[in-house]
C-alpha positions, 0 to 999 in steps of 0.5 A: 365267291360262287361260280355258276355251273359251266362245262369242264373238263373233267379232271380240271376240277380235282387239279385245280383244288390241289393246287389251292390247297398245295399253296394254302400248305406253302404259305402255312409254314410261319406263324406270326408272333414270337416263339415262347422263351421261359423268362429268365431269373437270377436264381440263388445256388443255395437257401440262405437258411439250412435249417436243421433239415439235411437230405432225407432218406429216399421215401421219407416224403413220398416223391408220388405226392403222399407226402402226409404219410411221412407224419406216420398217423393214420387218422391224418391219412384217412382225413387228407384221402376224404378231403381229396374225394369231397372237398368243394375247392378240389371240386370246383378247381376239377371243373374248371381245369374240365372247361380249360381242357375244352376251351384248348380242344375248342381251339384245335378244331379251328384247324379242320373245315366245316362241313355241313348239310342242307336240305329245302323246298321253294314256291316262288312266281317268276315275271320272266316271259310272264307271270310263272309260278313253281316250286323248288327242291334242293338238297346238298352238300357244303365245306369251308376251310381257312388255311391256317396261313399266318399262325393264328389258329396255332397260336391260339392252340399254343395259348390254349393249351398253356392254359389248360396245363395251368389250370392243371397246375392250379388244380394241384396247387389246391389240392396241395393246399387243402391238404396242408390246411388239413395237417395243419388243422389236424396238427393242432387239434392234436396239440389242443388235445395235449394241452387238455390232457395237461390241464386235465392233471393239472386240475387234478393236481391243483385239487389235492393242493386245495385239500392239503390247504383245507386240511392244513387250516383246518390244524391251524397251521395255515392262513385262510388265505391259503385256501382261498389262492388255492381255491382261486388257482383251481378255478382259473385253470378250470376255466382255461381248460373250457377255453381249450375245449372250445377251440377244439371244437372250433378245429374239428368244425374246420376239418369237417368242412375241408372233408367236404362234410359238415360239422355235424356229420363230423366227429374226431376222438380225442388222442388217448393220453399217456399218463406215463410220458408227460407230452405224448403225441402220435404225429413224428417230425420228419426229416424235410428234403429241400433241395436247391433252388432252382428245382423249386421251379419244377416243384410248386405248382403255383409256379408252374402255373404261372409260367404256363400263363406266361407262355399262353400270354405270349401265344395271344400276341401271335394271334394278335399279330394274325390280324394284321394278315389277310385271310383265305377262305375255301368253299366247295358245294355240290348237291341237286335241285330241281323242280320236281322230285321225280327229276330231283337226282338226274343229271340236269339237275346236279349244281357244284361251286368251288371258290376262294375269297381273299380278305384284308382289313385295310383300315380299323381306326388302329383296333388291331394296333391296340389288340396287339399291345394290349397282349403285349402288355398281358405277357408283361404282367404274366412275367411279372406274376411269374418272377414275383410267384418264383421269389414268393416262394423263395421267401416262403422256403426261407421264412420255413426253414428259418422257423425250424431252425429257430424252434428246434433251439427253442425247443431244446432250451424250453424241454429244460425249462420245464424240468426246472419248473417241474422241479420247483413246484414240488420242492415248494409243495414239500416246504409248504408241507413241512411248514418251512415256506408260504402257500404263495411259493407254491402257487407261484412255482404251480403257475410256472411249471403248467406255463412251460409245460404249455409253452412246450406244447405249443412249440411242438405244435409249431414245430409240425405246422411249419414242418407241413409249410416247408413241405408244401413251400417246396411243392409237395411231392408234385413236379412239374413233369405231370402237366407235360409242357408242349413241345414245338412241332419239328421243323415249325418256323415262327418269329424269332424269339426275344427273351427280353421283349416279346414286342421286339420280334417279328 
């Protein structure tokens, strides 16, 4: 409330605001709501898959988050580093990791009193002792401040800035996740490009068999029907190879819009082939560190994120529990006002305030009841979000190493697959050629050598891509550290904490 002018002593008035503001200091000491405990979970020692991987040499995955560069090609370094700079994902997770940033300071400035500034001027006519009108000028000064005595604007601090490292968190998470999607895309592109460089010689290869067939019935010594499998084998490979090329296409539109450019503004040449090597490709398989569990926790920002969210949730049942508390509000004001300016900043004219209100809801028809559990209830689901991220990741580590394990074998068994096919189809091209067998064993023996070799292919192409998949499943090369995790204040009390249930504590 404001109070009128009145004659004091003059050192009454500064003593009087020290001690307001000393027991404002007193009472600020608690904080309703629970202190935040990070939830707990029954973490495994070890993956239930080994996987071919063991631990990597230092280096082999950058441990600053360059973890592409361990694939050793410079064309998926130059296209990750333009996705970093122009991809609209990145882009829009920048500017809203920007708005959470501000919404935290937002929250801090809830700790300092306004101050403000104030200038008028009044005509009026008053009735007392007649009829008398006049003008008024005023200018002066205003402050206000609401002691942070329960812990609402720290909570809300707290919530804020939890939420701001998760959007931190969430950034990463989308950069991490561009940037796989670009080796991944980028991975099978490459793998498309081999595929054509098989059917490439292969068409070839099916061209001289047509000439042999050609050559053959045109001696006598083979059926029409020779000519026309072979005829009908080029042709469907043909279109198989065309079938290819609009793939790629497609794949190459993809990179462009992860580069943040469009598809017409993008081009990638094709890998040069090596005639010499039958399957050449210019990306190598890495070594993939896994780690153990639990540090899987501190190496996926989408887990971090979400623990963060939970950290917030439960900052937001304090402030939540706030209401329930009555509120202080100091006010000062001084200025001059006067009637004339000529009087404006004499001594008679000067006017000062100094007040305290006290507040208190006593009755809300239990508005403030559902305002708290309804935080309590967003921490239940920011845990449960939590736990359910953790053991998603778990499952995404363990599907990962899984297939690698499981490709590696494959791999090995298919390489000789195709030695055996390759083997067949010339043994069948030199009987037909000395007359000793049909042109049938020969397509078939043709068919199945370009089946395995583009079995192979693509086994090498899956091989990378759930390479890139266990890397990012385990985080990258980001750690949780990078978001730095608040820490209390010393000395800073609150409720006691319940890692069970946070509507258990005070």
């Amino acid at each position: 409330m404001l109070l009128p002018p009145q004659p004091q002593h003059p050192r009454a008035r500064p003593g009087r605001a020290l001690a307001c503001a000393a027991i404002a200091l007193a009472l600020a000491g608690c904080a309703a709501g629970p202190d935040y405990v990070r939830p707990t979970l029954d973490i495994p020692a070890a993956y239930k898959e080994p996987g071919p991987w063991k631990s990597a040499s230092p280096g082999s995955i950058d441990p600053h988050g360059a973890w592409w560069k361990a694939y050793r090609d410079p064309t998926l370094d130059r296209l990750i580093e333009q996705a970093d700079a122009a991809n609209q994902n990145i882009q829009q997770a920048q500017a809203q990791y920007r708005q959470a940033q501000a919404t935290a300071a937002a929250a801090r400035a809830g700790f300092w009193p306004t101050l403000g500034a104030g200038a008028g001027a009044q005509r009026a006519q008053t009735n007392t002792n007649g009829p008398k009108l006049g003008n008024t000028y005023s200018v002066g000064l205003s402050a206000a401040w609401e002691p942070d005595l329960w812990g609402a604007i720290r909570r809300s601090v707290q919530a804020g800035e939890a939420a701001s490292q998760a959007s931190a968190a969430d950034l990463a998470a989308a950069r991490l996740s561009i940037q796989a999607a670009v080796a991944q895309d980028y991975m099978q592109l490459r793998i498309t490009d081999l595929q054509i460089d098989l059917y490439t010689r292969t068409i070839a290869a099916y061209q001289r068999a047509l000439q042999l067939t050609q050559s053959q019935y045109a001696s006598g010594v083979a059926l029409r029907s020779d000519v026309a499998l072979a005829q009908n084998q080029l042709s469907t490979t043909q279109a198989q190879a065309l079938d290819l090329r609009a793939q790629r296409s497609q794949l190459e539109h993809a990179l462009a819009i992860l580069a943040g450019k469009a598809p017409a503004n993008f081009s990638l040449a094709p890998a040069p082939s090596n005639p010499a090597q039958t399957l050449s490709l210019p990306l190598r398989l890495p070594e993939t560190p896994t780690g153990v569990p639990s540090q899987l926790l501190e190496r996926r920002p989408d887990i971090a994120a979400a623990e963060r969210r939970a950290a917030a949730a439960n900052a937001n049942i304090g402030v939540a529990r706030a209401a329930y508390f009555p509120a202080l509000t100091l006010s000062a004001s001084g200025g001059y006002s006067s009637d004339s300016f000529v009087q404006w900043f004499d001594v008679p004219g000067r006017v000062w305030a100094l007040g305290a209100a006290l507040a208190q809801t006593l009755f809300d028809g239990g508005l403030r009841q559902a305002r708290s559990d309804a935080a309590v209830a967003a921490y239940d689901a920011a845990v449960a979000q939590y736990k359910q991220t953790v053991l998603t990741g778990f499952q995404e580590v363990e599907d990962n190493l899984a297939v690698l394990r499981i490709l590696h074998d494959e791999t090995a068994a298919q390489e000789q697959a195709v030695q055996s096919a390759q083997l067949a189809e010339r043994l069948a091209l030199a009987q037909y050629r000395a007359g000793t067998s049909i042109y049938l064993n020969v397509v078939a023996a043709q068919a199945l050598a370009l089946s395995a070799e583009r079995s192979l292919a693509q086994l090498h192409g899956r091989q990378l891509i759930a390479s890139v998949a266990l890397i990012k499943a385990v985080g990258g090369g980001w750690n949780a550290a990078q978001i730095e995790p608040p820490r209390p204040a010393p000395g800073s009390t609150g409720g006691a904490p319940n890692p069970e249930h946070p509507s258990k504590a005070s």
